[in-house]
C-alpha positions in Angstrom: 83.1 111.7 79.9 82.2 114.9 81.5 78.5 116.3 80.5 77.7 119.0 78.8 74.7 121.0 78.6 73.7 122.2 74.8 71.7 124.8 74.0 70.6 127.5 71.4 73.0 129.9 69.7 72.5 132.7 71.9 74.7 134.3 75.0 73.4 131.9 78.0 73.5 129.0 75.7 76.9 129.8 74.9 77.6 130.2 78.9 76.0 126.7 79.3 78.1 124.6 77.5 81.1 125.5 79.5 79.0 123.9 82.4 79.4 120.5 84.2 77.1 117.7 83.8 76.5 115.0 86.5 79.2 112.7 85.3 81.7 115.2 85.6 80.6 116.0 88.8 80.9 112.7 90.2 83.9 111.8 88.5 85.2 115.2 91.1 83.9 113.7 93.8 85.1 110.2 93.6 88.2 111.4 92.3 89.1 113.8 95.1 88.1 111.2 98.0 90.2 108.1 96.1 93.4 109.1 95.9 96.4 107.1 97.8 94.7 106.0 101.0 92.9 103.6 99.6 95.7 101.3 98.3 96.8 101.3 102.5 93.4 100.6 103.8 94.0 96.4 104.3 97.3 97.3 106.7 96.1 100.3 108.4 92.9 98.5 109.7 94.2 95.4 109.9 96.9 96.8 112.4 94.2 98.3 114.6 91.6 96.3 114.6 89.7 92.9 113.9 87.1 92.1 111.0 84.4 92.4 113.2 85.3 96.3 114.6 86.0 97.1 111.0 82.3 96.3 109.9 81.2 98.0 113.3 83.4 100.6 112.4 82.3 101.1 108.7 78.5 101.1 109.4 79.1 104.0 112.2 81.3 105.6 109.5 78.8 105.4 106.8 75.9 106.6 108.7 77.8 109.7 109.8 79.0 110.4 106.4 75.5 110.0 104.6 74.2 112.1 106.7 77.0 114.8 105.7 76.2 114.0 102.2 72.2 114.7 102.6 73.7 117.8 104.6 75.3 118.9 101.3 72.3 117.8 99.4 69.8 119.7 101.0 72.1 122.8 101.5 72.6 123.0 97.9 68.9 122.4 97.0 68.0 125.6 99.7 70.8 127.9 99.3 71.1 127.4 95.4 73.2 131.6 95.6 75.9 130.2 97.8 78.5 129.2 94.9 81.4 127.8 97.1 79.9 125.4 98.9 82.1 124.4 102.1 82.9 127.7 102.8 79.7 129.5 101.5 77.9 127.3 104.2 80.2 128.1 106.7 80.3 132.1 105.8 76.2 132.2 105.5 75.8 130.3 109.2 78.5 131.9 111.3 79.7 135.3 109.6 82.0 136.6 107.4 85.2 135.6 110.0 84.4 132.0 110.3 83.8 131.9 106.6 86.7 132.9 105.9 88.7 131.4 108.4 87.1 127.7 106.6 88.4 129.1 103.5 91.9 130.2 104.4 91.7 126.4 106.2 90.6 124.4 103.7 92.6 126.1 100.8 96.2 126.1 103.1 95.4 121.9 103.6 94.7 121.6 99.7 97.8 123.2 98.3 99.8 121.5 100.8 98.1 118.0 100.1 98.5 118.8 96.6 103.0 118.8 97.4 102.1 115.4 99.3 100.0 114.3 96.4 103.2 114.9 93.7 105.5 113.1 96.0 103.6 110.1 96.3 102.9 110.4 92.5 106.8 109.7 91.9 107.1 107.5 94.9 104.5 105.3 93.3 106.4 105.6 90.2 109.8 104.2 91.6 108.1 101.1 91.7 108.6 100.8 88.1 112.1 103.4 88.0 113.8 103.4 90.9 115.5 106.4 90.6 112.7 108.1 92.4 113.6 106.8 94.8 110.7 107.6 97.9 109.5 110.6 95.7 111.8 113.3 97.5 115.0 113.5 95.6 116.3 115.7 92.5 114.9 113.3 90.2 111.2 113.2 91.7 111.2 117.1 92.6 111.9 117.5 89.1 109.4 115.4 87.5 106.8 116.4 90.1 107.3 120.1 89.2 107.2 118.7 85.5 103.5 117.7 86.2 102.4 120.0 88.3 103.0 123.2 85.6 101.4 120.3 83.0 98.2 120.1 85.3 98.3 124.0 85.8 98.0 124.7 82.3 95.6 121.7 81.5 93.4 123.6 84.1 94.5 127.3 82.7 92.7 125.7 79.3 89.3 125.6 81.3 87.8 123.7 84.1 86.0 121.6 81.5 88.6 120.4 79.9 89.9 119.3 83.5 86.9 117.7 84.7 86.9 116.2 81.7 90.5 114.7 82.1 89.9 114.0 85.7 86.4 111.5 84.6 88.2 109.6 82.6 91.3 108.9 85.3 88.5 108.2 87.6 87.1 105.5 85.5 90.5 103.9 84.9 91.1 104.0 88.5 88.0 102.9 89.7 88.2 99.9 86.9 91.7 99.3 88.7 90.1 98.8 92.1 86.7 96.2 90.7 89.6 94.4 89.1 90.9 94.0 92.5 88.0 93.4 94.6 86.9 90.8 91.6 90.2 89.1 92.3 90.1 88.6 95.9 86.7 88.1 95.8 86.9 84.9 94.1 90.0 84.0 96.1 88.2 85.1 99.1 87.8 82.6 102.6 85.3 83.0 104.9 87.4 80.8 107.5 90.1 83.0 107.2 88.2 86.2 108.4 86.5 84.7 110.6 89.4 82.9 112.8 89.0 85.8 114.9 86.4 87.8 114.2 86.2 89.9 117.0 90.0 90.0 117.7 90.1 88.3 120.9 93.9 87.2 120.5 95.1 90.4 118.3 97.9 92.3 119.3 98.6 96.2 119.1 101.5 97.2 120.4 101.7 94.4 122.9 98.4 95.3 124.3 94.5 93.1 123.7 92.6 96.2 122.3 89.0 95.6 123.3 86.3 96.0 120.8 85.8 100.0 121.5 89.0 100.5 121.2 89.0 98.6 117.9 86.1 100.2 116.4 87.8 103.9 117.6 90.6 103.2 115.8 89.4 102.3 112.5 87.3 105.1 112.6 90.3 107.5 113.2 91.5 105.9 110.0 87.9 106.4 107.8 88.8 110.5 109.2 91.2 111.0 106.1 89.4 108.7 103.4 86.5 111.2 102.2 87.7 114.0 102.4 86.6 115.3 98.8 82.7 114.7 99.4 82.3 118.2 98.9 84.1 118.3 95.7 80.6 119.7 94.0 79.9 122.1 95.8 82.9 123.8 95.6 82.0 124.1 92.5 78.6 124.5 92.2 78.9 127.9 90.1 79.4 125.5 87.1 77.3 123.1 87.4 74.7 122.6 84.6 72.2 121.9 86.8 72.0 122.8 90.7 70.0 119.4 91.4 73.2 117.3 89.8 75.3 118.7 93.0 73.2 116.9 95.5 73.1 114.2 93.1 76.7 114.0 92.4 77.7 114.2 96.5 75.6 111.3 97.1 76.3 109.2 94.5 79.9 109.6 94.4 80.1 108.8 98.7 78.2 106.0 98.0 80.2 104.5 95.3 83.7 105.1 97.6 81.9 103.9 100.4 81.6 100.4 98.7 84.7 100.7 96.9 86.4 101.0 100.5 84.2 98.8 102.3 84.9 96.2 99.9 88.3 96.6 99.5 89.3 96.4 103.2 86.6 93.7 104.3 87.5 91.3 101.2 91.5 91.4 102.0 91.1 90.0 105.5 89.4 86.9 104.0 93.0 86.7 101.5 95.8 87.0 104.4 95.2 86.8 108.4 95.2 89.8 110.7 99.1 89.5 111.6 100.1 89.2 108.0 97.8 92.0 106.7 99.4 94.2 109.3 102.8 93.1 108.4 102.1 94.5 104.3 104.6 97.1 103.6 102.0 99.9 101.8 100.5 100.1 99.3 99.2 96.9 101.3 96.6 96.1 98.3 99.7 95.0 96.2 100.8 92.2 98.9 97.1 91.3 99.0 96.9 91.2 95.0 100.0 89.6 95.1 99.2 86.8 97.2 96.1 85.7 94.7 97.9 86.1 91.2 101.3 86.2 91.4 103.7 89.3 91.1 102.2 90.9 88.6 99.4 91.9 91.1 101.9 94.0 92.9 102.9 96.0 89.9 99.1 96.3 88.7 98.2 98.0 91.9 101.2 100.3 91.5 100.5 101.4 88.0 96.7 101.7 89.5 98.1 104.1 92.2 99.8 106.3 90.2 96.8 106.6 87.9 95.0 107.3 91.3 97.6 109.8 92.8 97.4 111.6 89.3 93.6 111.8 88.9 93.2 113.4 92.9 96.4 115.5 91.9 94.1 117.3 89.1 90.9 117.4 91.3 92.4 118.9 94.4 94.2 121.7 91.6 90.7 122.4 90.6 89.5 123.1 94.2 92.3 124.7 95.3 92.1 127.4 92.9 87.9 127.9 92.5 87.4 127.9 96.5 89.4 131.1 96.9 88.4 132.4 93.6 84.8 132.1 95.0 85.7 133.5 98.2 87.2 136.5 96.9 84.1 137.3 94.4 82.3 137.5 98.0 84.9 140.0 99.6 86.4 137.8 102.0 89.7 137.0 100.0 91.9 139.5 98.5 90.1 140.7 95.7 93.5 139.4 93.3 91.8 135.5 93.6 88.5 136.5 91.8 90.1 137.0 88.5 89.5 134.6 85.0 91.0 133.9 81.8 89.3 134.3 78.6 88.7 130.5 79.1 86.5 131.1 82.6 89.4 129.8 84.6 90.1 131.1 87.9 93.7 131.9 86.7 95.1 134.0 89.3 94.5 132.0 92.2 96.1 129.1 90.0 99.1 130.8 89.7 99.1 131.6 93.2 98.5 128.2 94.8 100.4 126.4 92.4 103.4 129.1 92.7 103.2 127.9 96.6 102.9 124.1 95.7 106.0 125.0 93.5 108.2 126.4 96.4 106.9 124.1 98.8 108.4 120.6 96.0 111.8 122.5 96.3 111.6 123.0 100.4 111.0 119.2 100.6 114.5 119.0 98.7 116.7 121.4 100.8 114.4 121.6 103.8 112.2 118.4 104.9 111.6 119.5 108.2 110.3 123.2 107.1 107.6 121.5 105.2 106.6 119.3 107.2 106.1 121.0 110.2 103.8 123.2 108.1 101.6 120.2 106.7 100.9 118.8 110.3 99.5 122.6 111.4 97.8 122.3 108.4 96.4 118.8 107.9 93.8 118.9 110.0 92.6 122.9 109.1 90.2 121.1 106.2 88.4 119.8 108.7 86.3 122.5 110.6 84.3 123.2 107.2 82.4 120.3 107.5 81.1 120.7 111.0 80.0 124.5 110.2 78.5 122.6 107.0 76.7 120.6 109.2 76.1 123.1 112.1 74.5 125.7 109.4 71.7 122.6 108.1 71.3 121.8 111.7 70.2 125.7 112.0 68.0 126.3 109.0 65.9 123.4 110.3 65.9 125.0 113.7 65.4 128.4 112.9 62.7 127.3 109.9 64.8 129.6 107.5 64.3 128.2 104.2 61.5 126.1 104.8 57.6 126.7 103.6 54.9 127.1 106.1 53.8 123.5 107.5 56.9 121.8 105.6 57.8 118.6 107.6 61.5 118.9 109.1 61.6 115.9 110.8 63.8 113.9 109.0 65.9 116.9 108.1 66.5 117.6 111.4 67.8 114.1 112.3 70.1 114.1 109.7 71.6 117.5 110.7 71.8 116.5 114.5 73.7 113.1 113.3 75.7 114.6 110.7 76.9 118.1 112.9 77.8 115.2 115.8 79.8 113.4 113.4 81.4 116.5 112.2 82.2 117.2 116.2 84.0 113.5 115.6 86.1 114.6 112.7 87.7 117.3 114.8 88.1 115.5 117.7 89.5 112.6 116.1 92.0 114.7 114.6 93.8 115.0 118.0 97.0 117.1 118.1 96.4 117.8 114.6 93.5 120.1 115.7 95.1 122.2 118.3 98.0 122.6 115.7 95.7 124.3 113.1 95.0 126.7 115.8 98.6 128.0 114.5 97.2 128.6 111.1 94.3 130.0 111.8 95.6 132.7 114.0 97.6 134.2 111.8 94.6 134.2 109.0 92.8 136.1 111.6 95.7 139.0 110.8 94.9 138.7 106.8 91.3 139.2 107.7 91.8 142.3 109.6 93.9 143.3 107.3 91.3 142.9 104.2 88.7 144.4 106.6 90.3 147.4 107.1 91.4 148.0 103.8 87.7 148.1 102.4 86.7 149.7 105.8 84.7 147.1 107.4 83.7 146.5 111.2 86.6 143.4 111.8 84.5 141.8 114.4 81.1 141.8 116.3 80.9 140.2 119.8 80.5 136.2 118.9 83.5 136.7 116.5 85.8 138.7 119.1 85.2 135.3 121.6 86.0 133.5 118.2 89.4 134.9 118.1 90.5 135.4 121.7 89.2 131.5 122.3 91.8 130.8 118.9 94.6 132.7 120.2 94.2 131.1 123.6 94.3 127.2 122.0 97.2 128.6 119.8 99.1 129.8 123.1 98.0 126.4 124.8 99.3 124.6 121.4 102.9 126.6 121.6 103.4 125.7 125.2 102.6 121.9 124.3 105.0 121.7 121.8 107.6 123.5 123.9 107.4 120.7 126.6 107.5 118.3 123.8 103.8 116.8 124.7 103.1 117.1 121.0 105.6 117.8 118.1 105.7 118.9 113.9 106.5 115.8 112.8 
């Protein structure tokens, strides 16, 4: 259950209790980072790599995203004004342009991941009513819209009473996944994963991967799987206390970090590689499946729509409150930075939802639209986190926000491994990356256009390279997918 912080009967008392405690706070976390992808993880490695590149992988993973975490830690420990977290870091390191060029990024993936989110929600559901079908027909669109409104008013009532929500769907799907791991742990055979531990005599695609390749391939897959570690900073403006958002960050990574270590290690000692990569997804119901029986197959069904719903509601929460947030700063249309009467950023609700809304009914009558708008926008959530890293990597460089004779030792290390790693999330991207370039260009008109409405300089020299170096990778990007090199789909 979400915390709350009491107080005495006067205004800022009042104010407090409408704040969120460090359960609620991790509850975001987890429950933004665990959302589908887990219930894949045994086929997607297991098609890519061997047991041993997995642990190889996961340990490089790990590292890179502990790092991020302290990164987040530290940031919100030194920089306890910044409210919106992703995009405050990026905005108070780079400028107002990149700022908001992470923010018009990051909230265009969210709202889009949120109509990918919904389908899956109702695809998961057609395991138990099939006339869902795979989560895009009449019958899905409707019940997804059905939800959607439900979340947006559930949130409309107050971002505590979501968080609140959102904690105790978190607990129910994190109890889903121990179950599993306590299953296939006692069912679990060491001879089984280690047959071929390092994957001499796999097969991908009719090729002997060596172990590099291996290990870069399952870490192209960890990419996806935490996004959500900043959850609590994006809404740091309501937390209780600023410590719990460092708190929260860490503890929630490390708790998915086991969750999907565990998860994915433990299922290659249940089935071989070959069979694993055979599962049709969600893979952890063939895996539950083969320990207990059928009902394993449903369990993990019912425990993915539980897990679909619960990231559904977080990601609403951070779609709205990172614009919100952004436009209290002047960087978004000044429209995002109204509340309700509850403290609920209710404007920029309406509007991302409005778009989640139209975008349910385009994957109806137009697949392809939508589509080709979520793969230039997949990978635009990504760049945050390396200015994140970049602007801790700077304060330790530049001494800004350090005492006289404070150590910075270890702070610099973890900014140098976590800003290389966020280099890695980009790159590992791939096409996905240059295609974002497409989204970001055209934010670069909004932010002109807000600039000169308020009657603002649009640019100083490191920002007008910015732009011209965008607009050249969205040229390159245009020409690529004219010669078909690299496509929407």
């Amino acid at each position: 259950m979400a915390d709350v912080t009491h107080g005495n009967a006067d205004a800022a008392a009042e104010s407090s209790e409408k704040k969120l405690g460090l359960s609620a706070l991790v509850a975001l976390v987890v429950g933004s980072m665990i959302g589908g992808g887990v219930f894949s993880l045994p086929q997607n490695f297991a098609s890519v790599a061997s047991p041993g590149a997995l642990i190889v992988g996961w340990v490089i993973t790990g590292i890179g995203m502990l790092c991020l975490a302290f990164i987040y830690q530290n940031l919100s420990a030194r920089c306890p004004e910044l409210d919106g977290g992703i995009y405050s870091y990026a905005r108070a390191g780079f400028g107002d342009f990149i700022g908001f060029q992470s923010a018009w990024g990051y909230w265009f993936s969210a709202w889009l991941g949120n109509v990918s989110y919904a389908v899956l929600l109702f695809s998961a559901i057609s395991f138990f009513m099939p006339v869902f079908g795979d989560g895009n027909n009449l019958a899905s669109i409707i019940g997804a819209s059905v939800v959607l409104w439900l979340v947006h008013t559930l949130v409309l009532r107050g971002v505590r009473e979501a968080a609140w929500i959102n904690t105790i769907l978190t607990i129910i799907k994190v109890l889903v996944l121990i179950i599993f791991i306590i299953a296939v742990l006692i069912a679990f055979r060491l001879g089984v994963l280690s047959a071929d531990f390092w994957g001499r005599m796999m097969q991908v695609d009719g090729s002997h991967p060596d172990l590099f390749n291996q290990v870069k391939s399952t870490m192209l897959v960890t990419t996806w799987v935490f996004i959500g570690i900043e959850g609590a900073t994006v809404v740091s403006a309501r937390a209780a206390k600023r410590s719990d958002i460092g708190k929260a960050t860490v503890t929630g990574l490390l708790g998915a970090l086991a969750i999907y270590v565990l998860v994915s290690v433990l299922s290659m000692g249940i089935l071989d590689q070959a069979s694993l990569a055979g599962l049709k997804n969600p893979s952890m119901a063939g895996v539950l499946e083969s320990v207990v029986g059928p009902w394993g197959a449903k369990f993990v069904a019912g425990g993915v729509v539980l897990s679909v719903a619960g990231a559904l509601l977080a990601w609403t929460l951070f779609a709205a409150e990172l614009p919100k947030v952004a436009a209290q700063d002047g960087v978004f249309p000044e429209i995002f930075a109204r509340e309700n009467a509850r403290n609920s950023p209710s404007v920029a609700l309406w509007i991302t939802n409005g778009l989640v809304q139209v975008f349910l009914l385009l994957t109806l009558f137009y697949s392809a639209g939508y589509q080709a708008l979520f793969s230039i926008a997949t990978a635009a959530i990504l760049p945050p986190y390396l200015f994140s890293a970049a602007y801790g990597l700077k304060l330790v460089w530049t001494k800004e926000r350090y005492r006289d004779g404070e150590s910075r030792t270890k702070d610099l290390i973890v900014a140098l491994i976590a800003t290389v790693y966020g280099f890695w999330l980009c790159y590992a991207a791939g096409s996905s990356m240059l295609l974002s370039s497409l989204l970001f260009v055209p934010g670069a008109v909004v932010y002109i256009a807000k600039k000169r409405l308020n009657q603002q300089r649009c640019f100083n020299r490191i920002e007008w390279v910015v732009l011209i170096a965008l607009a050249a990778v969205a040229l390159y990007t245009i020409i690529l997918l004219s010669q078909g090199a690299i496509s929407l789909t």
